[in-house]
C-alpha positions in Angstrom: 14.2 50.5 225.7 14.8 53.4 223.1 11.7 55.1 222.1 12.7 55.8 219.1 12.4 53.8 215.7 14.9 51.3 214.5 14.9 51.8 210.7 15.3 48.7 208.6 18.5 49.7 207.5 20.0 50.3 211.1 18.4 46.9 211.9 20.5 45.1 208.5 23.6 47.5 209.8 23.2 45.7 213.5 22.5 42.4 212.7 25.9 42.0 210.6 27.2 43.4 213.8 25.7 40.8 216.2 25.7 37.8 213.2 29.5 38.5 212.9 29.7 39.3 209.7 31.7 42.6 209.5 35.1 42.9 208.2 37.8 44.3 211.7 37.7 47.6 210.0 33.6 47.3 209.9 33.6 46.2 213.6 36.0 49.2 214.6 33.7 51.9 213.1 30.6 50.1 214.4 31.8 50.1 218.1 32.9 53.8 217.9 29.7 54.7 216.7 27.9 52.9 220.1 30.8 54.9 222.2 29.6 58.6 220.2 26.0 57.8 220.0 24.0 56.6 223.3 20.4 56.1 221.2 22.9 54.1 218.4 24.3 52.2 221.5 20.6 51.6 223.3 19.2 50.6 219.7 21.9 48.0 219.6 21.4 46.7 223.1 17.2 46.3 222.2 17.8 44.1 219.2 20.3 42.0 220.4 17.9 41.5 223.3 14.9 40.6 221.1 17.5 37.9 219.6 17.5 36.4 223.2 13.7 37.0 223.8 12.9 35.0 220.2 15.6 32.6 221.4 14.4 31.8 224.6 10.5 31.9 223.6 11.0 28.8 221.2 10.6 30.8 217.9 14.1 30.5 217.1 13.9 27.5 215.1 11.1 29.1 213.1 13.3 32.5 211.9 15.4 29.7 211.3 13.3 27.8 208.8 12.5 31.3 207.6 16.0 31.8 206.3 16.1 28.6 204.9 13.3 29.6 202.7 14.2 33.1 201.6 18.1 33.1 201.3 17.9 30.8 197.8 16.3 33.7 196.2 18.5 34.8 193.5 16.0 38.4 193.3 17.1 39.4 196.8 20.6 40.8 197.6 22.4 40.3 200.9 21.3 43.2 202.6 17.8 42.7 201.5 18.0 39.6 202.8 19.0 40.5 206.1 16.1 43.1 206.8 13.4 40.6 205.8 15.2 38.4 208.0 14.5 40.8 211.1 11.0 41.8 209.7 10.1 38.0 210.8 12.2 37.7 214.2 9.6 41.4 214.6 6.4 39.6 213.6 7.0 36.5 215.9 7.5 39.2 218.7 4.5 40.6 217.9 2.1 37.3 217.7 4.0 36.2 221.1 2.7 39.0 222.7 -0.8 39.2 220.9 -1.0 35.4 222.7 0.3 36.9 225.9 3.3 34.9 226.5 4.7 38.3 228.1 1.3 38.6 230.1 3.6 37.6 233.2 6.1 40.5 232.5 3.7 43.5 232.8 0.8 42.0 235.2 2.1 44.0 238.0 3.6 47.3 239.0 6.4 45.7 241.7 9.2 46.3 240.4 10.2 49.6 242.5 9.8 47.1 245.3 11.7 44.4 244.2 14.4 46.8 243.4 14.4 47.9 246.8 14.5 44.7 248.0 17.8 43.1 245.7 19.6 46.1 245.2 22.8 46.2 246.9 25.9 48.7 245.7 28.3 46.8 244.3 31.3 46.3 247.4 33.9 47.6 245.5 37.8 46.6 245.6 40.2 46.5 248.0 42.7 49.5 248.1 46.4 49.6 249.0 46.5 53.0 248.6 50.3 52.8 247.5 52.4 55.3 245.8 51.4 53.1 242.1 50.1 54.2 239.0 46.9 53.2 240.3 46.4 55.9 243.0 44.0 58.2 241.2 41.8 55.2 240.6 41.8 53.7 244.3 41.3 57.0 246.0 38.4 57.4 243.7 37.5 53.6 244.7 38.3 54.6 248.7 35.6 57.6 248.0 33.0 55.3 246.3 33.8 52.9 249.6 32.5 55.6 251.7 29.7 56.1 249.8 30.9 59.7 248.1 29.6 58.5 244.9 30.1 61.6 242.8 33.2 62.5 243.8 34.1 58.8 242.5 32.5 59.3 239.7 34.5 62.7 238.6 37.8 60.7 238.9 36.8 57.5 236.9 35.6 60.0 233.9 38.7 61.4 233.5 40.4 58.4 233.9 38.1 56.6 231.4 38.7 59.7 228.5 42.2 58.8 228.7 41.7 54.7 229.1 38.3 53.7 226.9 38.8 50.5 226.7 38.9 50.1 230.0 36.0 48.0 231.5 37.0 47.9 235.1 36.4 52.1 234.6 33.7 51.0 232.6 31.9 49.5 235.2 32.7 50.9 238.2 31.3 54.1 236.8 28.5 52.3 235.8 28.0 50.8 239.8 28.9 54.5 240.9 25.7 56.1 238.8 23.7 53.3 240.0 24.6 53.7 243.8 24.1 57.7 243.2 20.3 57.1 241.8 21.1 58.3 238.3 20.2 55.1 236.5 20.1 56.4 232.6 23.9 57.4 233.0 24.5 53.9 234.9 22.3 51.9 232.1 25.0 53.4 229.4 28.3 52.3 231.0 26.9 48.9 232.3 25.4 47.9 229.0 28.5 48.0 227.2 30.2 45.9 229.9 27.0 43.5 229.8 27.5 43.0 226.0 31.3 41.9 227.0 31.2 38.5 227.6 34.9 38.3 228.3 35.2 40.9 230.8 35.7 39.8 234.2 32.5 42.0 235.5 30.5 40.5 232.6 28.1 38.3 235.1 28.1 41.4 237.7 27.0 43.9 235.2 24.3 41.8 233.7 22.7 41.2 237.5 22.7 45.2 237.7 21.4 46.1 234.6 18.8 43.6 235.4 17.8 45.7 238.5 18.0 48.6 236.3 15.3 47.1 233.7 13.5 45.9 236.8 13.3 49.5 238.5 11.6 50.7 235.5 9.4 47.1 235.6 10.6 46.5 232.4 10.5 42.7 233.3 11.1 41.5 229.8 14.8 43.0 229.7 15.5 42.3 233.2 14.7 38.5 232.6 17.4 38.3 230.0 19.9 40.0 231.9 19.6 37.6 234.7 19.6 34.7 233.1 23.3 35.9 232.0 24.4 37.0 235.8 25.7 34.6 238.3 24.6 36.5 241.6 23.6 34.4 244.6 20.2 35.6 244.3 20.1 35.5 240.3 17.2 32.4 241.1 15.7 33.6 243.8 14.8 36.5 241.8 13.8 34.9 238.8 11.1 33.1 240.5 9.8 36.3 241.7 9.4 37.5 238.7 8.3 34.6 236.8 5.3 34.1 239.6 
């Protein structure tokens, strides 16, 4: 998580983002600002994970209610509205953990081990290696293969300055950073992938981002992450950590 403060108007500015509420041209600036600024891009990722931690504690129905109550006021304008709106998903946080619903999340210091124990470089694709468009990016994948990480990793950058929107670059240089033990740069790529629910490495980069959170025994983060992964061992897992 970032360690630095989410001002109430960055929360109003992300929650219009996550809410859908933006106009295209809104959305456009908002997801070149998380591609220039990585703590803009990690502040995103934290609060639309404290939407799934207030959703999957039960409290979602009271913000709801919440709402209800304040959004007839006539006093308060829409953006108002919106950051009192976040100031109560915050405060049920904070009485979930003063009653130590998270208790099970931090009792232990495992998580190294459980990493050690789950984490597996992703396989990779198959390469052709024929004369295609697409050489660059399988001899890079051939390298990655062999377990020549960094040399991987050069290629796909370049490739992905010239191809952004690419999310098979995306997250490959994601798996490479993870494979090569430099897990902040691997937490950037994969996140954006992970918030990408129609990307076919969606699932995949939600199970490693969940080892990621889970290296660093952040076990509230890696919780959500699984839950959105469909790895063999997603359950397995979860019962480990929910023990």
């Amino acid at each position: 998580m970032t360690n630095q403060q989410i001002t109430p108007e960055e929360l109003a500015y992300i929650d219009r983002y996550l809410h859908q509420q933006m106009t295209e041209e809104e959305q456009t600036v908002f997801r070149q600002k998380i591609k220039n600024e990585a703590d803009f891009k990690e502040k995103v990722n934290e609060v639309r994970l404290t939407l799934l931690a207030i959703a999957e504690t039960g409290v979602e129905e009271k913000i709801k209610e919440f709402h209800k109550r304040i959004a007839p006021l006539p006093a308060i304008n829409k953006d108002k509205t919106i950051r009192l709106r976040y100031f109560a998903a915050a405060a049920s946080v904070a009485i979930l953990v003063s009653l130590g619903v998270w208790f099970l999340l931090m009792n232990n210091d495992t998580g190294n081990d459980l990493y050690s124990n789950y984490y597996k470089p992703d396989p990779g694709l198959m390469t052709v290696m024929g004369s295609t468009d697409k050489y660059e990016f399988e001899k890079a994948m051939v390298s990655y293969r062999n377990g020549e990480y960094r040399q991987a990793i050069i290629t796909w950058k370049e490739q992905l300055n010239r191809n952004p929107s690419s999310d098979t670059l995306g997250y490959f240089l994601g798996a490479a950073y993870q494979a090569a033990g430099i897990t902040d740069s691997a937490k950037i790529y994969l996140s954006e992938i992970a918030t990408q629910p129609g990307s076919s490495f969606y699932k995949d980069a939600n199970w490693y981002m969940a080892l990621l959170y889970l290296k660093t025994n952040s076990r509230a983060e890696a919780l959500l992450h699984l839950k959105l992964s469909a790895h063999s061992k997603k359950e397995d897992l979860i019962k480990q950590l929910e023990k």
